[in-house]
BAKOL-896963 format. One record per residue (C-alpha): x, y, z. Coordinates in steps of 0.25 Angstrom, whole numbers. Example, Ala and Ser with C-alpha at 12.3 -4.5 7.8 and 13.67 -1.06 7.14 Angstrom:
BEGIN
+-------+-------+-------+
!    c1 !    c2 !    c3 !
+-------+-------+-------+
!    49 !   -18 !    31 !
!    55 !    -4 !    29 !
+-------+-------+-------+
//
This chain:
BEGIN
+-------+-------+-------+
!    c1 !    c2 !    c3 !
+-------+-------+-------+
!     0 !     0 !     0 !
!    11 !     8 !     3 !
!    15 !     8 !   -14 !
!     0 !    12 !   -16 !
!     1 !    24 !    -7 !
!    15 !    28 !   -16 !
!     6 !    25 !   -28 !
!    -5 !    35 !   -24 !
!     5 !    44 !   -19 !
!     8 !    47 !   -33 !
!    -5 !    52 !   -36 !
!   -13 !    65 !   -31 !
!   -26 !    59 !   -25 !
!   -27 !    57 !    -9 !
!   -36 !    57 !     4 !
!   -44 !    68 !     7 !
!   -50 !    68 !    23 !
!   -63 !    76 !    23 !
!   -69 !    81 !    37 !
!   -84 !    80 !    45 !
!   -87 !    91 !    35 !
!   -84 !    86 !    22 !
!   -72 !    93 !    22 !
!   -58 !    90 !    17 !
!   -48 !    90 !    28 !
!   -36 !    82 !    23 !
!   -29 !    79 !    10 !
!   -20 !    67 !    10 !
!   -14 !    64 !    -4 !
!    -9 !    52 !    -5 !
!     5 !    58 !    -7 !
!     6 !    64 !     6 !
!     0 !    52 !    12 !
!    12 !    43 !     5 !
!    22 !    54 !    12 !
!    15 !    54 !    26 !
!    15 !    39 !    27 !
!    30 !    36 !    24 !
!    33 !    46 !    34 !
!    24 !    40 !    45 !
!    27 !    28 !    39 !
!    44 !    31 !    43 !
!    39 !    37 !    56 !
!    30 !    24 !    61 !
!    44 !    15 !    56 !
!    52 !    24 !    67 !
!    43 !    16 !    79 !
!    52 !     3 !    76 !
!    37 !    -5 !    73 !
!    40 !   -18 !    67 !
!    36 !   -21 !    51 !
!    20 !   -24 !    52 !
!    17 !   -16 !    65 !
!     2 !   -11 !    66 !
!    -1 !     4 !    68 !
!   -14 !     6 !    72 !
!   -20 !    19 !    65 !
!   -35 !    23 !    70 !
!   -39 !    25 !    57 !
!   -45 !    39 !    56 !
!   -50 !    46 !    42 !
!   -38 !    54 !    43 !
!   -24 !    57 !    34 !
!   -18 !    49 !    44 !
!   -22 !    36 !    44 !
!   -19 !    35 !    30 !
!    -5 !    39 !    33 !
!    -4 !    30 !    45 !
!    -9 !    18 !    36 !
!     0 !    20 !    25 !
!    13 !    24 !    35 !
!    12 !    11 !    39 !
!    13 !     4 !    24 !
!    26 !    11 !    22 !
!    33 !     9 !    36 !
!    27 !    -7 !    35 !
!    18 !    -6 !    46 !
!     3 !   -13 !    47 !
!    -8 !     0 !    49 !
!   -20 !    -3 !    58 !
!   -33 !     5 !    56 !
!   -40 !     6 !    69 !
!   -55 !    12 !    68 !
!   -56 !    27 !    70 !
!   -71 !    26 !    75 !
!   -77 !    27 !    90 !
!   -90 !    18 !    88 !
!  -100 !    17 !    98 !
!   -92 !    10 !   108 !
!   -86 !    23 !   111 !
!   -73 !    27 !   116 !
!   -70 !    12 !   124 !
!   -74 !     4 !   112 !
!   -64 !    11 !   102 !
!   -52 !    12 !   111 !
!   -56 !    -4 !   114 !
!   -57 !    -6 !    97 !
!   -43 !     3 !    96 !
!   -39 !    -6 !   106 !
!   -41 !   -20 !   102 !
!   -36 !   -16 !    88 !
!   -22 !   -11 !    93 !
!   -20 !   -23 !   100 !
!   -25 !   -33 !    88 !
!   -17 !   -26 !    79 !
!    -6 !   -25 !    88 !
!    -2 !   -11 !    85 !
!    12 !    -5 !    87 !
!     6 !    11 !    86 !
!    -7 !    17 !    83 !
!   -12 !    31 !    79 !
!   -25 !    39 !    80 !
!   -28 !    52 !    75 !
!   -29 !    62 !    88 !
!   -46 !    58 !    90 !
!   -42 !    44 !    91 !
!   -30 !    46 !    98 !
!   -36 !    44 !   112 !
!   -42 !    31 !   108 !
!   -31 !    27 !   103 !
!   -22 !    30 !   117 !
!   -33 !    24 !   123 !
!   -34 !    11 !   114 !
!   -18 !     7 !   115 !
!   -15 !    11 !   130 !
!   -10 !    -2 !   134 !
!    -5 !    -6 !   121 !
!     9 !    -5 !   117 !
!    10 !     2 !   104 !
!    23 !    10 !   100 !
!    15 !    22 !    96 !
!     1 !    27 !    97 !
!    -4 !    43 !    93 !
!    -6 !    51 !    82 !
!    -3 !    52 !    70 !
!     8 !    65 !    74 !
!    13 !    54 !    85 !
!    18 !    47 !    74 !
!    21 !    58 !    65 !
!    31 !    63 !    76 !
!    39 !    50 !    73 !
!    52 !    50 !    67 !
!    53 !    48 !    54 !
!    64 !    38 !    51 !
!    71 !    37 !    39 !
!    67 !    23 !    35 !
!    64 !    17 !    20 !
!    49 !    12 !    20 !
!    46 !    -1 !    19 !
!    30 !    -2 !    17 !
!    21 !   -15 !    17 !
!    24 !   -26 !     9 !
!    11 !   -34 !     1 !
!    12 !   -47 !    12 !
!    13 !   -35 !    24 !
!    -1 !   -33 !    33 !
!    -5 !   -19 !    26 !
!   -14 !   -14 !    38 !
!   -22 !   -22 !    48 !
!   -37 !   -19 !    46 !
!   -47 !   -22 !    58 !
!   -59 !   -28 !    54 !
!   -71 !   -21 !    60 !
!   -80 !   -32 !    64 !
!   -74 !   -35 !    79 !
!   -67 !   -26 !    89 !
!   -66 !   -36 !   100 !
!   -59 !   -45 !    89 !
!   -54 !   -35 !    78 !
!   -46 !   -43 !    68 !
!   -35 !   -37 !    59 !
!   -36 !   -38 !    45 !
!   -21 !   -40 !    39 !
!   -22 !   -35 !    26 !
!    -9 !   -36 !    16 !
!    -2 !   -24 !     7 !
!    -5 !   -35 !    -4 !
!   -20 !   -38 !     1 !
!   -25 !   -24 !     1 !
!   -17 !   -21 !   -11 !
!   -24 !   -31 !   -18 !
!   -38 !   -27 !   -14 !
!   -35 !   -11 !   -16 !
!   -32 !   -18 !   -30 !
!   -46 !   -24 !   -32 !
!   -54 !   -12 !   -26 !
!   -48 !     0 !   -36 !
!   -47 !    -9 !   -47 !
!   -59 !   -18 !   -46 !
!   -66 !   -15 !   -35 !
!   -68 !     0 !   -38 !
!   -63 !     2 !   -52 !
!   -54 !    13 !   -47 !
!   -56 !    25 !   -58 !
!   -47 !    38 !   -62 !
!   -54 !    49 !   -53 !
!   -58 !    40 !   -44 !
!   -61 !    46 !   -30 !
!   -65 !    40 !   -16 !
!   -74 !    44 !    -4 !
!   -74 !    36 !    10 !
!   -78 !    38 !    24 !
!   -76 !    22 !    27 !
!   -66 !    23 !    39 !
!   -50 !    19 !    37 !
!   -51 !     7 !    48 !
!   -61 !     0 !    40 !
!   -57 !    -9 !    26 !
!   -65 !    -1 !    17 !
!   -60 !    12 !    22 !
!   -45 !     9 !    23 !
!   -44 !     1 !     9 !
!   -55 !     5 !     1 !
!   -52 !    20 !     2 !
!   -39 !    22 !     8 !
!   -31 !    12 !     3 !
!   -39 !     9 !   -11 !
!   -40 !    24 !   -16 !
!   -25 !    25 !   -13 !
!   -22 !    13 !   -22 !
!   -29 !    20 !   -32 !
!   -23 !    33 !   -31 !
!   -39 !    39 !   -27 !
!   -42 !    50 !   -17 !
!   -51 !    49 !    -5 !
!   -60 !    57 !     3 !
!   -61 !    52 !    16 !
!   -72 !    57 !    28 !
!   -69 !    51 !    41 !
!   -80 !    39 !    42 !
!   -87 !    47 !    57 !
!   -88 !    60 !    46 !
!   -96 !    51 !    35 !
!  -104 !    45 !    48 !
!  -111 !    59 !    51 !
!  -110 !    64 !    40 !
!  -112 !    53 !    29 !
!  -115 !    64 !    18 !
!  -100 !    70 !    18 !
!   -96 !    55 !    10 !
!  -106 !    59 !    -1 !
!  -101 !    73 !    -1 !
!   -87 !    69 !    -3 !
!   -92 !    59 !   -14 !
!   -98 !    70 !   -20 !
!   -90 !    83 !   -19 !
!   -77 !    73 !   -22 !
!   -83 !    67 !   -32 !
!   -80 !    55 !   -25 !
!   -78 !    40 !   -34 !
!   -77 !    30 !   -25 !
!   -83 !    28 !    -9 !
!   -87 !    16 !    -2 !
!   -94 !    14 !    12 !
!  -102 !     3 !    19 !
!  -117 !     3 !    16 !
!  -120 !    13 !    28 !
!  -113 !    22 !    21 !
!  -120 !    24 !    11 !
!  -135 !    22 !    20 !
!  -131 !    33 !    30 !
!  -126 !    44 !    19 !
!  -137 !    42 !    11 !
!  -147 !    44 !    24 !
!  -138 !    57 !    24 !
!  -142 !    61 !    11 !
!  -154 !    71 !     7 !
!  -157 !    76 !    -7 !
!  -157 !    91 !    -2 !
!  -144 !    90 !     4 !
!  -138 !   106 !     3 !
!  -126 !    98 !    -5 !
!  -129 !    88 !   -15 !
!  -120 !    78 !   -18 !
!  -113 !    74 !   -32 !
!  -110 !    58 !   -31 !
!  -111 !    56 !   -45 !
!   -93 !    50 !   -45 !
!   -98 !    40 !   -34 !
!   -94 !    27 !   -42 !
!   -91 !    18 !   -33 !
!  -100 !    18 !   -20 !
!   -94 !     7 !   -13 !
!  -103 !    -2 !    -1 !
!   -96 !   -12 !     8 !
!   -92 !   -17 !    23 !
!  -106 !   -20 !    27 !
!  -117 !   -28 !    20 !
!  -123 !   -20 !     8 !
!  -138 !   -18 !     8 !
!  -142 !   -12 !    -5 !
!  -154 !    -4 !     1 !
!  -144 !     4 !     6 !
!  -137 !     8 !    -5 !
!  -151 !     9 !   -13 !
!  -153 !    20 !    -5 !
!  -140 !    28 !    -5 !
!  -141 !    27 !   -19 !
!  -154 !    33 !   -20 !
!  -151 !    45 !   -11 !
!  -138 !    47 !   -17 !
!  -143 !    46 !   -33 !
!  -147 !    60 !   -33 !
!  -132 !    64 !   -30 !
!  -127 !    57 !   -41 !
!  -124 !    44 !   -35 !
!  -124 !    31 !   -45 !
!  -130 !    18 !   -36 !
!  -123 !    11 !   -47 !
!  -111 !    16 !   -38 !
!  -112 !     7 !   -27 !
!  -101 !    -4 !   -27 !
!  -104 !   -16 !   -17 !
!   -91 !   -22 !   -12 !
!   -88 !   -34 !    -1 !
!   -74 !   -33 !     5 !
!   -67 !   -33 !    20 !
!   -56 !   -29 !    27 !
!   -50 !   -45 !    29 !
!   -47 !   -42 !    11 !
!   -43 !   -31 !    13 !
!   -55 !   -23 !    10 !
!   -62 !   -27 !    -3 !
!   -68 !   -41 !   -10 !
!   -77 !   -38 !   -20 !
!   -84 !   -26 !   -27 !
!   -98 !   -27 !   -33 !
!   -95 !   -18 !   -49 !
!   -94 !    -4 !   -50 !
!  -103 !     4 !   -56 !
!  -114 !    -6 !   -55 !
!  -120 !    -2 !   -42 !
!  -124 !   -12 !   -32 !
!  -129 !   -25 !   -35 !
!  -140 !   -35 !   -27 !
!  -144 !   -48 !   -27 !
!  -157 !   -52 !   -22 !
!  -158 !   -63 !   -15 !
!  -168 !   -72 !    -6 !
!  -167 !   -69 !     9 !
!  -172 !   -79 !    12 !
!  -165 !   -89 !     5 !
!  -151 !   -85 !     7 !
!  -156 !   -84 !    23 !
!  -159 !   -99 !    24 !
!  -151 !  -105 !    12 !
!  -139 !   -94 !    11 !
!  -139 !   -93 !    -5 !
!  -143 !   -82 !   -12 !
!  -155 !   -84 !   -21 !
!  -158 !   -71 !   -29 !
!  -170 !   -65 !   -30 !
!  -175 !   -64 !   -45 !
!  -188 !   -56 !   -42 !
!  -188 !   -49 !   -28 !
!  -200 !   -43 !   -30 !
!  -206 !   -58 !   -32 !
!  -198 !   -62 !   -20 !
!  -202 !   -53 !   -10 !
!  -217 !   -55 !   -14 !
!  -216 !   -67 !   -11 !
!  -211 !   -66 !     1 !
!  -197 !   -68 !     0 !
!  -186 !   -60 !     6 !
!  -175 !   -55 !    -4 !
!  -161 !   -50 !     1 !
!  -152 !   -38 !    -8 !
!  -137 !   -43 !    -6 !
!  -127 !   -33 !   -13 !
!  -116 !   -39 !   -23 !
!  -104 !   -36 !   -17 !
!   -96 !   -40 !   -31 !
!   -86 !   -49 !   -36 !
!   -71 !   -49 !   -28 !
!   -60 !   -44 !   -31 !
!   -51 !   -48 !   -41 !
!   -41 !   -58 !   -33 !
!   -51 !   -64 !   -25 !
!   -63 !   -73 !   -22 !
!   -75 !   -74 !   -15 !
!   -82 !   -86 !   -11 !
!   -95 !   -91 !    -3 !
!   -93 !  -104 !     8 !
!  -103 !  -109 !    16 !
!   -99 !  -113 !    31 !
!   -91 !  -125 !    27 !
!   -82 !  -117 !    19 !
!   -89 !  -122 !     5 !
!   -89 !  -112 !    -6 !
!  -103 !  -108 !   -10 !
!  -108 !  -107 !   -23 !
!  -114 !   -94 !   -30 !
!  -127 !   -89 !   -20 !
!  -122 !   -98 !    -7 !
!  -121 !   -88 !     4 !
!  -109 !   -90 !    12 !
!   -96 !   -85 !    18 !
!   -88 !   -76 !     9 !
!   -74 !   -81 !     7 !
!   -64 !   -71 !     0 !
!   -49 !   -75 !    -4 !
!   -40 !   -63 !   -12 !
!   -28 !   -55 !   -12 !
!   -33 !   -46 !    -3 !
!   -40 !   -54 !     9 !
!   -31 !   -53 !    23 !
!   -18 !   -59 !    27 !
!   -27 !   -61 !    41 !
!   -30 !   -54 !    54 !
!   -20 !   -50 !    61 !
!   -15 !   -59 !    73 !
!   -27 !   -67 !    72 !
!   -24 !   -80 !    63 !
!   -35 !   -87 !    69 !
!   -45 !   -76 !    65 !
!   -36 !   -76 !    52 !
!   -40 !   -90 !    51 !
!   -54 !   -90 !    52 !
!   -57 !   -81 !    40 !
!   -44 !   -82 !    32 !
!   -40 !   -97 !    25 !
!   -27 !  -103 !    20 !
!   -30 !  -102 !     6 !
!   -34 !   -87 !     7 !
!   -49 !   -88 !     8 !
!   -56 !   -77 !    19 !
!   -69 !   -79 !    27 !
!   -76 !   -66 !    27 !
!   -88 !   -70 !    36 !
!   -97 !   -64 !    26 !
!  -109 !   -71 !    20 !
!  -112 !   -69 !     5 !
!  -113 !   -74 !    -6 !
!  -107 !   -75 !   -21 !
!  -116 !   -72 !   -33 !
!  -110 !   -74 !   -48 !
!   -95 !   -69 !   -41 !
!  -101 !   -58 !   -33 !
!  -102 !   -58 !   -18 !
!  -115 !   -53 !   -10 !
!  -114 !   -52 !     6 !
!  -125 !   -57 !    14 !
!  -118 !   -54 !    27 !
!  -108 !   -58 !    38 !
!  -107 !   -72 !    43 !
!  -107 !   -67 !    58 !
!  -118 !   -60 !    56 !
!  -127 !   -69 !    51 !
!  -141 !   -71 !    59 !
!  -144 !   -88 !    58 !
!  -159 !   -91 !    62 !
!  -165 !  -104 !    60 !
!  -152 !  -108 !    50 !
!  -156 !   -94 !    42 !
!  -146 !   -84 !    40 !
!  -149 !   -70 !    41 !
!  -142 !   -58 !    40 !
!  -141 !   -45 !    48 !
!  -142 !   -35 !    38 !
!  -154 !   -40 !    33 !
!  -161 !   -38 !    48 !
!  -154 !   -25 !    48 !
!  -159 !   -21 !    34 !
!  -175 !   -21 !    39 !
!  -171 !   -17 !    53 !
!  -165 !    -2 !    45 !
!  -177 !    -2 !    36 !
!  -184 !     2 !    47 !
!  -186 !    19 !    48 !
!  -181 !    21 !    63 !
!  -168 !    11 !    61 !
!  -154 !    16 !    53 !
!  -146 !     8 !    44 !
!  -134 !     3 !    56 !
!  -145 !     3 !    66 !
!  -148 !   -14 !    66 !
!  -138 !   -24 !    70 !
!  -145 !   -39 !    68 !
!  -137 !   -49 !    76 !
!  -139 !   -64 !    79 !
!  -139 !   -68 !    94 !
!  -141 !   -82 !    99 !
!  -150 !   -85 !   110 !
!  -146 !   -94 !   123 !
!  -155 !  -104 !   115 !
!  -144 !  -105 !   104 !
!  -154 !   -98 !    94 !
!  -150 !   -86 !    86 !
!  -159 !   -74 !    85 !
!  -158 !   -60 !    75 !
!  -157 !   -48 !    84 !
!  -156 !   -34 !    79 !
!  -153 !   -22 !    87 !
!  -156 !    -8 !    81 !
!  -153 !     5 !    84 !
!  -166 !    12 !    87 !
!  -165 !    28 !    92 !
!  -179 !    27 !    97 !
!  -183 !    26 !   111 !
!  -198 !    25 !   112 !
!  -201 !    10 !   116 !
!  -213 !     9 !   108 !
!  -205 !    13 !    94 !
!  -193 !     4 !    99 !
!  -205 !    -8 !   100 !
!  -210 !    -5 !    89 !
!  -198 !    -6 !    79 !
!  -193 !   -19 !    86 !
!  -204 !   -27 !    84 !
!  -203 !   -20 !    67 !
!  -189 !   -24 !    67 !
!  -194 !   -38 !    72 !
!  -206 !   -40 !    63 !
!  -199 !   -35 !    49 !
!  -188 !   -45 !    51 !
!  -196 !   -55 !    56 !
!  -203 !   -53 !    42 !
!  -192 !   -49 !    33 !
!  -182 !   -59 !    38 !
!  -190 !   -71 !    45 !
!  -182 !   -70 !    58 !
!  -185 !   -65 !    73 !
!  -175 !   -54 !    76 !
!  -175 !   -47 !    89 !
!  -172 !   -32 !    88 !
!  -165 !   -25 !    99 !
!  -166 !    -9 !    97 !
!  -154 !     0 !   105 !
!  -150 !    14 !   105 !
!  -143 !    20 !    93 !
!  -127 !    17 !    94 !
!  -128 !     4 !    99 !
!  -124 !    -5 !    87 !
!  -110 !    -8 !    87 !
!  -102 !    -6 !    75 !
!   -88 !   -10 !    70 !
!   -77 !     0 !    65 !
!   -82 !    -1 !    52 !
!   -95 !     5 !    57 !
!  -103 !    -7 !    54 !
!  -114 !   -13 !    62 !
!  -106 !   -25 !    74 !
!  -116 !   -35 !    73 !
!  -108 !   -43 !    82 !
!  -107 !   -30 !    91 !
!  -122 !   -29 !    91 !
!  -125 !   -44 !    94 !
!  -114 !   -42 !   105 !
!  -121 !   -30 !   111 !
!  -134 !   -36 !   110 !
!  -131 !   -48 !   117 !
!  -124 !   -38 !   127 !
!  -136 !   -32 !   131 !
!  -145 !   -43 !   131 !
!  -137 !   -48 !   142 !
!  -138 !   -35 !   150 !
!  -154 !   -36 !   147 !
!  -153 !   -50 !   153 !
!  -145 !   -48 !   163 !
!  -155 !   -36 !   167 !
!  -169 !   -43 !   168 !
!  -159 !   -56 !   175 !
!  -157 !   -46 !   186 !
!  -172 !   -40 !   187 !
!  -178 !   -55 !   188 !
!  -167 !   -55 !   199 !
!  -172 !   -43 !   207 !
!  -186 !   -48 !   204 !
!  -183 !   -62 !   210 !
!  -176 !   -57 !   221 !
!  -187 !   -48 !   224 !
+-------+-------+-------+
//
């Protein structure tokens, strides 16, 4: 990576940092990121760290994270991005999460911007790293007079942390060859990288599709970027469509909330219209794609100029370095129709030929977005439990093997083990299915609700949960708990603002009655106050989080009435 930044160096494009306002507030060309990195890069080699050393980085959207990653590729040194987020948990929770990452990673020194600073202190007292503080503690360094020896193709480039668990956050070790390979296949195949090509992105640095797909990618490809700090696009979701428009942005991608909460934010008598007519790749991945979503986002946004034939469905993940496959460009996005109920109970894919017929007749159709063909160098295919490869329309566990999956997790080869086999091929726990070469996701394998041998997914319970007026999109986690019977039940917990009983009653028993309905199963529906969904780095719902927290309170609940009959009867 370190010959790409020299390449790009060349050219006149760059990262431009943009404020709460929408307002540039730092130019960072990628000349004079090249320059500042190999002098960091001679003043990190003066702390005598060993070749491979991890330097924790709290990946903020700032010039110097970029310079940090990138110091490390020239002195030899393995860069780790820590989240730059204080979720719900507070203060404890992210000093614990800055915590637990230090020590998995096994950092040597870790740096924060100054508003992370205290967390960090607070997160490695204890620990004995050679250096923590900002980035001017390092700048103060002596520069020493040594020839660069950056990362070789077999070296760990940088340690990604995947977002699923912070009690057991596993290290993604991703080679100089891997990524390489997949920054390939993304601006050659994936996004057909064009002359005047220009990227927008909001998507935070510590997450896969942040750091490669518009750090690392537009570098490859000599493009400029225009960043705005993920917390900015979060309250203020229209300053992504304004960069788009007033940049005359190409290329941005983002999860599918993305696009739901901007699109919410969007009136057609806004004092400022927006221009989005050079948007030709609107990239949607990281979480299951539901199509209604982008229906909508397309709609509001057609009278700005934006083409729906712009979305691009992708599938990828941190443990291949970032992308697998991309659905075609310039095609928009594609569905297959499929029977519900028939993949529930016998996990293959029929499609649906007339879906008005279908649902006359009582039968409940699913819309599954293609997610396209992999990348050139790898393979996709479908096992079922004994490790069988399926056929075309047999739902199963997605298999991937390719230049660009991980070398493994970091200290952890029996993790490594689990997902990872001898001859190259990677479990990625998600469920889907392959359709004429082309992948659909159905969901994730430990998060699939089983009743009376049926397989049901949690986004489909969420989907008619958020159909409901008083209930945002991210408002409705569906979990599976078991009973002390051994039984597994659907339980859904919603965030619902209201307080008054009668409204709170009256929307659990709808939420009971339209699944019972629309899916055929019983689900309990626990409603709690707004902010208490868990969610990962990544800002994606914590299913398991949630089933944790439920069983948590439960407990308490049980452990409440337990001591009232115990008052009673000693009364």
């Amino acid at each position: 990576m370190a010959e790409a930044l020299d390449y790009a160096a060349k050219g006149e494009s760059g990262l431009n940092f943009y404020d709460g306002r929408g307002k540039l507030d730092a130019v960072l060309p990628y000349s004079e990121l090249q320059q500042g990195a190999k002098t960091l890069a001679k003043r990190l080699l003066g702390l005598g760290m060993e070749r491979g050393s991890r330097v924790a980085i709290v990946a903020e959207t700032h010039p110097d994270f970029p310079r940090f990653f990138f110091a490390c590729q020239y002195a030899g040194y393995t860069p780790v991005p820590l989240p730059a987020s204080i979720h719900l948990g507070g203060h404890k929770a992210y000093v614990e999460q800055l915590k637990g990452l230090l020590e998995k990673s096994q950092a040597t020194v870790a740096v924060a911007m100054t508003e992370f600073l205290p967390y960090l202190l607070e997160a490695t007292a204890g620990l004995k790293l050679k250096l923590v503080g900002t980035p001017q503690t390092f700048d103060d360094l002596e520069e020493q007079s040594v020839e660069l020896y950056p990362l070789q193709p077999e070296e760990t480039a940088y340690l990604q942390y995947t977002s699923g668990s912070t009690r057991f956050p596993r290290g993604v070790m991703v080679s100089e060859a891997a990524v390489m390979h997949n920054l390939a296949g993304i601006i050659k195949d994936g996004l057909k990288v064009r002359q005047g090509d220009r990227c927008v992105s909001w998507l935070p640095y510590y997450h896969d599709m942040g750091l490669v797909g518009f750090v690392l990618a537009p570098l490859a490809a000599q493009l400029s970027v225009d960043y705005l700090a993920t917390r900015d696009f979060a309250m203020r979701p229209k300053l992504w469509l304004g960069l788009m428009s007033d940049n005359r942005g190409t290329i941005s991608f983002g999860p599918p909330f993305g696009y739901e909460l901007s699109s919410r934010r969007v009136r057609l008598n806004d004092a400022k219209p927006f221009d989005l007519s050079a948007w030709r790749v609107a990239g949607v991945g990281a979480e299951t794609i539901q199509i209604e979503i982008l229906e909508a986002f397309a709609e509001k946004l057609n009278p700005f100029g934006f083409n729906r034939k712009a979305f691009v469905a992708s599938y990828g993940m941190a443990e291949c370095s970032l992308a697998v496959s991309f659905a075609p460009i310039d095609l928009g996005v594609m569905v297959d129709e499929i029977d519900a109920e028939h993949l529930s109970e016998h996990q293959e894919a029929l499609p649906v030929v007339d879906s008005s017929d279908q649902k006359s007749s009582g039968c409940r159709t699913k819309k599954l977005v293609n997610c396209g063909v992999p990348l050139p160098g790898h393979e996709i295919v479908i096992r079922d439990v004994a490790g069988q490869t399926l056929p075309d329309r047999k739902c199963g566990t997605i298999h991937v093997r390719g230049p660009s999956v991980m070398s493994g997790y970091f200290a952890a080869p029996v993790a490594t083990a689990k997902v990872l086999s001898a001859d190259g091929w990677l479990n990625t726990g998600d469920i889907g299915y392959l359709h004429e070469g082309s992948l659909m996701i159905t969901g994730r394998e430990k998060d699939m609700i089983i009743i009376n041998g049926r397989n049901f997914w949690p986004q489909d319970l969420e989907f008619y949960a958020e159909l409901q007026p008083e209930i945002r999109p991210g408002d409705a986690s569906a979990i599976a708990v078991t009973a002390d019977d051994g039984i597994e039940t659907a339980v859904m917990v919603v965030q619902y603002r209201e307080t008054d009983e009668i409204k709170r009653n009256e929307l659990s028993v709808r939420l009971s009655q339209i699944i019972r309905e629309e899916v055929g199963i019983n689900c309990t529906i626990e409603l709690v106050p707004a902010h208490t969904l868990p969610r990962t780095s990544s800002g994606k719902l914590s299913r398991a989080g949630t089933q944790r927290d439920y069983l948590s309170r439960q407990k308490e609940q049980k452990q409440v009435v337990d001591d009232l009959l115990f008052a009673a009867q000693a009364v």
